[in-house]
N, CA, C and O of each residue as an XYZ file, in Angstrom:
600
protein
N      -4.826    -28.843    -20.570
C      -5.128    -30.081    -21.236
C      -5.059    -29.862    -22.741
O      -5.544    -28.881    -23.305
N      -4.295    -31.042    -23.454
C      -4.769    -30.834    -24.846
C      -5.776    -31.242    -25.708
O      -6.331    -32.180    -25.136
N      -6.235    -31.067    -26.631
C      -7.104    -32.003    -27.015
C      -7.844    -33.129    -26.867
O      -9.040    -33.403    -26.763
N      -6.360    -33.959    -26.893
C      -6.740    -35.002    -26.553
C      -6.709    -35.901    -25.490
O      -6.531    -37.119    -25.466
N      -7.014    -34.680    -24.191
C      -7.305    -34.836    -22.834
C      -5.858    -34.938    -22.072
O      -5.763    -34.850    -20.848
N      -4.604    -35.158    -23.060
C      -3.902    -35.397    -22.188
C      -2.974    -34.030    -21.693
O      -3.026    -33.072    -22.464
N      -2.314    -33.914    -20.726
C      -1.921    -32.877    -19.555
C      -1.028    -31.959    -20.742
O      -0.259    -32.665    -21.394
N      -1.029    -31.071    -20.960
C       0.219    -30.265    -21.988
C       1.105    -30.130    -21.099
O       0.823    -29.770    -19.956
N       2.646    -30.477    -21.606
C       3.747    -30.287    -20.651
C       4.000    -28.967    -20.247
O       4.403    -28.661    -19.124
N       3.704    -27.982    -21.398
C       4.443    -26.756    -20.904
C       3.339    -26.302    -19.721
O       3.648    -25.401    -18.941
N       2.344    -26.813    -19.650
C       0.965    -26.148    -18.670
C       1.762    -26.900    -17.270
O       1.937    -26.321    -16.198
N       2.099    -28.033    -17.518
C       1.892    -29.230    -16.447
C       3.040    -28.514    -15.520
O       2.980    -28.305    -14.308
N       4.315    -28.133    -16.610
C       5.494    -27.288    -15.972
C       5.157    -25.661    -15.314
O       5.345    -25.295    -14.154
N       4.740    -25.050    -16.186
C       3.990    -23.970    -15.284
C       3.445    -23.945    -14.048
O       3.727    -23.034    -13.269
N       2.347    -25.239    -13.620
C       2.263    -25.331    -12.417
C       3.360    -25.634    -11.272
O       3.572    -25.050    -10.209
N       3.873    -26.554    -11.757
C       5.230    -27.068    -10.783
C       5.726    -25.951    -10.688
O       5.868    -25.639     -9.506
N       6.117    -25.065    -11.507
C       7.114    -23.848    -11.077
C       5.949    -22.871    -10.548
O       6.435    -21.743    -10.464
N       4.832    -22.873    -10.227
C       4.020    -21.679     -9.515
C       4.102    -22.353     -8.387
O       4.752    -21.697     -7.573
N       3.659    -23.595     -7.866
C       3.466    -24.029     -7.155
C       4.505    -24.053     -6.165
O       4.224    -23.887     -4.978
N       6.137    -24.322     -6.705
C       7.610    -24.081     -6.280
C       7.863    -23.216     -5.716
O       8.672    -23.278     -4.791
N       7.156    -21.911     -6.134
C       7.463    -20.394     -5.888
C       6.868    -20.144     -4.689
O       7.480    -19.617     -3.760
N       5.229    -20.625     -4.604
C       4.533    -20.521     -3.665
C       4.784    -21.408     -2.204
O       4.497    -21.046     -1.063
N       5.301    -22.455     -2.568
C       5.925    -22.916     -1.658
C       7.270    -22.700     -0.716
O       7.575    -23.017      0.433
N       7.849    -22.065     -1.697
C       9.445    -21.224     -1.209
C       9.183    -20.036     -0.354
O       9.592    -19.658      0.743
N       8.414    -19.613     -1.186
C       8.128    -18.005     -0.830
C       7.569    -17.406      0.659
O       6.406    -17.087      0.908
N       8.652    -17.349      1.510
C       8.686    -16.740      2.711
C       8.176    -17.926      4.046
O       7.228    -17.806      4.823
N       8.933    -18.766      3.971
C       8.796    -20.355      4.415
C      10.209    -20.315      5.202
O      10.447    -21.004      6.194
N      11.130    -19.377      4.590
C      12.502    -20.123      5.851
C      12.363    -18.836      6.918
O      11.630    -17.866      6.723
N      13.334    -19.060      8.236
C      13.630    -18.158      9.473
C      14.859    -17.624      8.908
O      15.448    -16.991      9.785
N      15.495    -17.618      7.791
C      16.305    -17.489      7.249
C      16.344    -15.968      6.437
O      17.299    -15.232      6.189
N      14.562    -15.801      6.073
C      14.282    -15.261      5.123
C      13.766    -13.380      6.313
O      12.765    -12.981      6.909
N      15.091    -12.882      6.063
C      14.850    -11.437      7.003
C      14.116     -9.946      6.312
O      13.913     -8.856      6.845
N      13.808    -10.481      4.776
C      13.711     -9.240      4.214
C      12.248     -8.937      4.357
O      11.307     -9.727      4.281
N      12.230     -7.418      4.617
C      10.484     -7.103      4.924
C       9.331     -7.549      3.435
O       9.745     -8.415      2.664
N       8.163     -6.996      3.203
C       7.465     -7.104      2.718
C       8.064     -6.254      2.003
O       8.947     -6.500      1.181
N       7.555     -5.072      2.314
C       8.115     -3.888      1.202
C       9.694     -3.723      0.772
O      10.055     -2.859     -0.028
N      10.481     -4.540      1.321
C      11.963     -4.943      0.585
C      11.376     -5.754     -0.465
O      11.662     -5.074     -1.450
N      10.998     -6.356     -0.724
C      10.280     -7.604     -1.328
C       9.760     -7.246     -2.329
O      10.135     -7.669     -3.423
N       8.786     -6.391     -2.190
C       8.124     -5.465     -2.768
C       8.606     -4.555     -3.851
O       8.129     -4.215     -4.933
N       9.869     -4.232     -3.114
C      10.671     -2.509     -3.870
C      10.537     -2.822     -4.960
O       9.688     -2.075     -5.446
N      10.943     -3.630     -5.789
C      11.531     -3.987     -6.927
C       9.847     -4.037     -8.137
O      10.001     -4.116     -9.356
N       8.346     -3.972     -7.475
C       7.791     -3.728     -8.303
C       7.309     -2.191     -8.469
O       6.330     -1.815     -9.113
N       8.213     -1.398     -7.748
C       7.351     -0.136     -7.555
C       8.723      1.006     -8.413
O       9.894      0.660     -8.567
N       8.154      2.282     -8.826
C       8.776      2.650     -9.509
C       9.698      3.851     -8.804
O       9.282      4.807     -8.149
N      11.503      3.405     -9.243
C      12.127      4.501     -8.444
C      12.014      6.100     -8.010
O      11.515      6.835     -8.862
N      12.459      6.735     -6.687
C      11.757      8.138     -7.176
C       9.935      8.655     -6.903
O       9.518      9.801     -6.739
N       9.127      7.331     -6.937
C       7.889      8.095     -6.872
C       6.985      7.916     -5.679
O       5.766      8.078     -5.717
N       7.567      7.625     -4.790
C       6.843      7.826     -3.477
C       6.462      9.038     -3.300
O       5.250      8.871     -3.433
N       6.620     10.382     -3.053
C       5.743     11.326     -2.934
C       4.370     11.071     -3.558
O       3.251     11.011     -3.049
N       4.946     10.894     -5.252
C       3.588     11.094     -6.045
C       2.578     10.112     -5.526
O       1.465     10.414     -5.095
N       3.152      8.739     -5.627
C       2.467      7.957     -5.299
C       1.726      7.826     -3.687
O       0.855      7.043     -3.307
N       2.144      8.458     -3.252
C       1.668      8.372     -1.602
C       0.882      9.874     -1.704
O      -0.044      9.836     -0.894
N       0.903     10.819     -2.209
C      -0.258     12.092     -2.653
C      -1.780     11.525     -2.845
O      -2.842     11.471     -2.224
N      -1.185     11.115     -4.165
C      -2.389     10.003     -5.162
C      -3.256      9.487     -3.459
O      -4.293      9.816     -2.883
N      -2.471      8.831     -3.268
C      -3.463      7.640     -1.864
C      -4.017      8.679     -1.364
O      -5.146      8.959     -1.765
N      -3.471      9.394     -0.514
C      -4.018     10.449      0.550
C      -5.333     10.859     -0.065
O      -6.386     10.391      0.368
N      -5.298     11.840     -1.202
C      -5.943     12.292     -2.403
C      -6.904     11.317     -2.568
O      -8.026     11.800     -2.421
N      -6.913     10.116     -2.818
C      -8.264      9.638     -2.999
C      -9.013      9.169     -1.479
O     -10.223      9.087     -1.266
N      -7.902      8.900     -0.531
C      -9.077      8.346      0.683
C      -9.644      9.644      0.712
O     -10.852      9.548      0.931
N      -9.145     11.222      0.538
C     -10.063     12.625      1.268
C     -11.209     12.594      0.360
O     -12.105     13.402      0.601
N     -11.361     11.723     -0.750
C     -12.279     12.001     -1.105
C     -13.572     11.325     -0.699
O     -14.649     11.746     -1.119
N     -13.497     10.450     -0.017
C     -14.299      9.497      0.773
C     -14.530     10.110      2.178
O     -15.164      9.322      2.880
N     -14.193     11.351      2.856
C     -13.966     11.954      4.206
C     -15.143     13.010      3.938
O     -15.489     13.298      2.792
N     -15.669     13.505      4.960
C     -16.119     14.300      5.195
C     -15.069     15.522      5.343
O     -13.846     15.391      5.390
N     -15.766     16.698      5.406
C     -14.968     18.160      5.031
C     -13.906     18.527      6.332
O     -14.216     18.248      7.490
N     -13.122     18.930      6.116
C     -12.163     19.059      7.466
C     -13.060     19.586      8.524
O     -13.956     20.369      8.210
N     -12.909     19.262      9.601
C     -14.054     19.929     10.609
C     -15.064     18.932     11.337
O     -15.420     19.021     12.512
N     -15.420     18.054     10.499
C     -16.505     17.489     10.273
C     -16.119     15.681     10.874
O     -16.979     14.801     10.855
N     -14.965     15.502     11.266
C     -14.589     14.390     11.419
C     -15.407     13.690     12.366
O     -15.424     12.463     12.266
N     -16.152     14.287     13.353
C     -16.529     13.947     14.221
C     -18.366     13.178     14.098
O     -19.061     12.595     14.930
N     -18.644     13.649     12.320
C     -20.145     13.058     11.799
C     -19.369     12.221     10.757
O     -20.209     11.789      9.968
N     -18.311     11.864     10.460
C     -17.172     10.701      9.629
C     -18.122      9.310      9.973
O     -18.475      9.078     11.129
N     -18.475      8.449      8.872
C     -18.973      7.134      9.347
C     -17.484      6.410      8.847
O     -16.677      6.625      7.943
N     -17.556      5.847      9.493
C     -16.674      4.817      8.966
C     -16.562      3.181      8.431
O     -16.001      2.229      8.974
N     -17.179      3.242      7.394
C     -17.766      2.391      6.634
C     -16.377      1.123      5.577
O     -15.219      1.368      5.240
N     -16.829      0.450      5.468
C     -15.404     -0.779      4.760
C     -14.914      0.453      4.168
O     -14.124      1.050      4.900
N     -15.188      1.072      2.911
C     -14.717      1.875      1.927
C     -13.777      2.962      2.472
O     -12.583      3.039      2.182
N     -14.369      3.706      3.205
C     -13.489      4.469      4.047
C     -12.192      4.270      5.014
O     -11.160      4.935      5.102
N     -12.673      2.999      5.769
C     -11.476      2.725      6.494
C     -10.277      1.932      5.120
O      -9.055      2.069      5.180
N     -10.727      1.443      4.418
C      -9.482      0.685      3.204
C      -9.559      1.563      2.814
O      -8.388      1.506      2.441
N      -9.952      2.764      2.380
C      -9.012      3.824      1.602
C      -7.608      4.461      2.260
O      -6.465      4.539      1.810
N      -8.244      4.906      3.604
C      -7.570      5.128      4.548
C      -5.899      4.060      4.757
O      -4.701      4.342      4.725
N      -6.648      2.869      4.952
C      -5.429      1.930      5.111
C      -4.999      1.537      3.907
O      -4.377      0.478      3.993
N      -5.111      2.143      2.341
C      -3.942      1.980      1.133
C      -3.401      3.297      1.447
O      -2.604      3.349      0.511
N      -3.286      4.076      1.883
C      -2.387      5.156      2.181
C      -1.460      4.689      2.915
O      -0.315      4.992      2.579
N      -1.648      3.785      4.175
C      -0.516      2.611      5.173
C       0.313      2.124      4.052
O       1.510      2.411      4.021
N      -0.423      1.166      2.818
C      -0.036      0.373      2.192
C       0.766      0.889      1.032
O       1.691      0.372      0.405
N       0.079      2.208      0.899
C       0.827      2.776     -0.064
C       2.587      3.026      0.314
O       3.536      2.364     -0.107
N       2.597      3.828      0.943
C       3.664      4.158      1.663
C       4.534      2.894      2.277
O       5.754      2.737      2.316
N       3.635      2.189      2.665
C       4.863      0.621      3.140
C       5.644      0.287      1.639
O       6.817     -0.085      1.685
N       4.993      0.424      0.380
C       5.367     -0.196     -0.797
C       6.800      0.756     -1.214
O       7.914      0.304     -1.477
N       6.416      2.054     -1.182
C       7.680      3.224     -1.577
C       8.409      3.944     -0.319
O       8.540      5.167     -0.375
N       8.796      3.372      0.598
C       9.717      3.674      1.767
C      11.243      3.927      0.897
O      12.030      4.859      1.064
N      11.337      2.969      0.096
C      12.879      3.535     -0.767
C      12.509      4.773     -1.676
O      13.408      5.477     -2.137
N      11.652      4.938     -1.840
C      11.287      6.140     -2.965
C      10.813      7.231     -2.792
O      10.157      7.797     -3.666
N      11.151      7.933     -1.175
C      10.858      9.219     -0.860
C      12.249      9.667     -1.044
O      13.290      9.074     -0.761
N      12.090     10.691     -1.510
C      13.086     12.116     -1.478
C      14.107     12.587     -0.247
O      15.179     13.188     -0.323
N      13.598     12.242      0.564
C      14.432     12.525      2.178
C      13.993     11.655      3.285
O      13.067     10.845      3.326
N      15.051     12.078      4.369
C      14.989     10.984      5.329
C      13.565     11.958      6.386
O      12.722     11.367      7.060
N      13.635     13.104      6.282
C      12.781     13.729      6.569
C      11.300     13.743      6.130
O      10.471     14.225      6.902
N      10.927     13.252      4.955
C      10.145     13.339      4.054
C       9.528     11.761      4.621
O       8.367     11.406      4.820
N      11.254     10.773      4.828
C      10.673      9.198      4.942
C       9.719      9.132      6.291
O       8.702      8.450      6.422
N      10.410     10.160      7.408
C       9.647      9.781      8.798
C       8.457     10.424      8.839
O       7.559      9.970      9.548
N       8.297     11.427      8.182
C       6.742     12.008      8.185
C       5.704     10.888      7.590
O       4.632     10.709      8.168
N       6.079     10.073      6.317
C       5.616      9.051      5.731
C       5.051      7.837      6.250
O       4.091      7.100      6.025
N       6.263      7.942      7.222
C       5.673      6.791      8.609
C       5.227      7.151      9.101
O       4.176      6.511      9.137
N       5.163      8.169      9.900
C       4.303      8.736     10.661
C       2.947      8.705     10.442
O       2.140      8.643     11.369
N       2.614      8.746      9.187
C       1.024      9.142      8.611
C       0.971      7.732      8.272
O      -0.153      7.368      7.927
N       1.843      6.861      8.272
C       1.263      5.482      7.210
C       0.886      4.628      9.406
O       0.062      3.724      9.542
N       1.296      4.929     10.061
C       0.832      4.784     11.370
C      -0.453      5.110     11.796
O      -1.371      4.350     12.104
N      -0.404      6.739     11.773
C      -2.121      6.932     12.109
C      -2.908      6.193     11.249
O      -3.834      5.524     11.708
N      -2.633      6.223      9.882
C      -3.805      5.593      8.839
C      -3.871      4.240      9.334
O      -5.085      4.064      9.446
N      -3.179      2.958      9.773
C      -3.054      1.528     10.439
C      -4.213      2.065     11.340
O      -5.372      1.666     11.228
N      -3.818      2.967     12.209
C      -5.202      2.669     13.289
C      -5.888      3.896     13.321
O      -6.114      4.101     14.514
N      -6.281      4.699     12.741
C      -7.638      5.363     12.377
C      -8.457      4.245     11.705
O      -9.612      3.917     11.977
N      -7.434      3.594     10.543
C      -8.400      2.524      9.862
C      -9.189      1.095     10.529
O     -10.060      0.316     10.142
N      -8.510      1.224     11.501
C      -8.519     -0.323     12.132
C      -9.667     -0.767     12.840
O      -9.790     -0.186     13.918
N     -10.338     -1.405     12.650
C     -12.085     -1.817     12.835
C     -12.210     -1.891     14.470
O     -13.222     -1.351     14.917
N     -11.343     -2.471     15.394
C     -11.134     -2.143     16.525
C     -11.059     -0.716     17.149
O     -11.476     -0.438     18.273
N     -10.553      0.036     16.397
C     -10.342      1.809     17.142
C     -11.951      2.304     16.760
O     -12.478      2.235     15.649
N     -12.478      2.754     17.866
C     -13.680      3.266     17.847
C     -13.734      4.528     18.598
O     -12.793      4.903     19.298
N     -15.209      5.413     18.411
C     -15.624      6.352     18.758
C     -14.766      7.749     19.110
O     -14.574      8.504     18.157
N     -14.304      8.090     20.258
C     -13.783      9.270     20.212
C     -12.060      9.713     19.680
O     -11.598     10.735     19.173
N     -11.450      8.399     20.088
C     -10.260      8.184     19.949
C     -10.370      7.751     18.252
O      -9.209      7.509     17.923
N     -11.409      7.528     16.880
C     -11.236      6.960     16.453
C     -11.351      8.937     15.487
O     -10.682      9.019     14.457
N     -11.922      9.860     15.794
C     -12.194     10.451     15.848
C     -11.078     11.581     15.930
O     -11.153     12.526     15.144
N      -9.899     11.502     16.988
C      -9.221     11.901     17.214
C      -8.001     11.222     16.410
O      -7.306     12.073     15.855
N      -7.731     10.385     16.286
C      -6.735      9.849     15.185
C      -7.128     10.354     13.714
O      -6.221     10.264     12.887
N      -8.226     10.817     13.318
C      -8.996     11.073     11.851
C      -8.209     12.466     12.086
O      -7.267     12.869     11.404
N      -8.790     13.111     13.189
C      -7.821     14.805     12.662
C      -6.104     14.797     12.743
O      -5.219     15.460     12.201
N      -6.134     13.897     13.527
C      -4.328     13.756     13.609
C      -3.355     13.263     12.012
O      -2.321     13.706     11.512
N      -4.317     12.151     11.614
C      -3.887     11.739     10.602
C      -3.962     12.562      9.514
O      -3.022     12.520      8.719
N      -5.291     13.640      9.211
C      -5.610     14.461      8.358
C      -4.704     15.515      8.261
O      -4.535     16.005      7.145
N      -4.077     15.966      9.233
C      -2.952     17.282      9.604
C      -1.726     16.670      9.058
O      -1.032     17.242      8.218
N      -1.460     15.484      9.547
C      -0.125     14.661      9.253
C       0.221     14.446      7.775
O       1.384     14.574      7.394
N      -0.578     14.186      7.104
C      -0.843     13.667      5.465
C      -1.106     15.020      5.137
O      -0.518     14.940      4.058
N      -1.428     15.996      5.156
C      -1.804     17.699      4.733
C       0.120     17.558      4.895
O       0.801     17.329      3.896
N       0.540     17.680      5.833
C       1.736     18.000      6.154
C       2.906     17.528      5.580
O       4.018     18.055      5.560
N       2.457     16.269      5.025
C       3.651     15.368      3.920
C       3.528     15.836      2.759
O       4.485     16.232      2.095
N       2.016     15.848      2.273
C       1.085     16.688      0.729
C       2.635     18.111      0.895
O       3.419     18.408     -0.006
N       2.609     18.528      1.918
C       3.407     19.978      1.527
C       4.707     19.674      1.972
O       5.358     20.676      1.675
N       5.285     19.051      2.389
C       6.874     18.464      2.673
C       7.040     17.701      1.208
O       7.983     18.036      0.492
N       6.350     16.932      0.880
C       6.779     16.125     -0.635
C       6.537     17.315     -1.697
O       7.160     17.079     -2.733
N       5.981     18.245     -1.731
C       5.546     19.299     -3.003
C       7.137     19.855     -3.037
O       7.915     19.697     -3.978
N       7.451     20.627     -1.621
C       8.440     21.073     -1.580
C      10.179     20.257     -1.852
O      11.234     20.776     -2.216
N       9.919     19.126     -1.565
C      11.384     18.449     -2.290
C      10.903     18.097     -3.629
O      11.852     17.762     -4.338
N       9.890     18.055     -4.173
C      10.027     17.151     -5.745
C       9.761     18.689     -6.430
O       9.868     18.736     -7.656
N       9.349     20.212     -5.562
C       9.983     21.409     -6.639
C      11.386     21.766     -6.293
O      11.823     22.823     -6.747
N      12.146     21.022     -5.548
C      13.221     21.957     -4.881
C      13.471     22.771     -4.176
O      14.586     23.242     -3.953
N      11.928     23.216     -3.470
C      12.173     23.889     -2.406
C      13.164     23.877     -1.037
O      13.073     24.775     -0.200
């Protein structure tokens, strides 16, 4: 609004074109490209390892000590840390180093979906926590080794 109550055009146009966008935006059967195709273009080329480390790296810090999975609460904080490691990795699927590197990535961005998932409970929830923990240890040292050249 301006001053003098009346609508400012360039505001009034801003909405129409947010509103345009939001309305377009993933509305046709037409429209085949994933999320993280969608996505690629805000994430930076090249840094999926780092960036999918980083995730891992901060949900362990919310985990109890390797071993220990089995006294793990699993509390909001924990399971969404857990599941931005999913999210992480859905975002940089173009930005791992190898095709080898990409399926381990999935692999772990899988267990983390349902270790995290408020439905998976007790022993099995338990057993996905060490699976996923080995899996993500295992990318941590598959991504070290392509981004030194090993």
């Amino acid at each position: 609004m301006s001053r003098r109550g009346k609508p400012c055009p360039s505001a009034a146009a801003l909405s129409a074109l947010l509103l345009a966008g939001a309305l377009s935006a993933g509305c046709s059967d037409d429209d085949k490209s994933s999320l993280s195709d969608q996505l690629g273009s805000y994430t930076d080329a090249g840094d999926g390892c780092q960036q999918t480390v980083s995730a891992i790296a901060y949900a362990d810090n919310t985990l109890r000590a390797a071993g220990q999975e089995q006294h793990q609460e699993f509390d909001d904080a924990v399971r969404s840390n857990i599941a931005a490691v999913a999210g992480t990795i859905s975002l940089e699927v173009r930005d791992f180093p190898s095709k080898k590197v990409l399926q381990q990535a999935r692999h772990v961005a899988d267990l983390a979906d349902e270790t995290s998932a408020i439905a998976t409970k007790g022993e099995k929830r338990v057993r996905l926590l060490r699976e996923y923990r080995r899996e993500a240890a295992q990318l941590v040292i598959d991504c070290a080794a392509e981004v030194d050249g090993l």
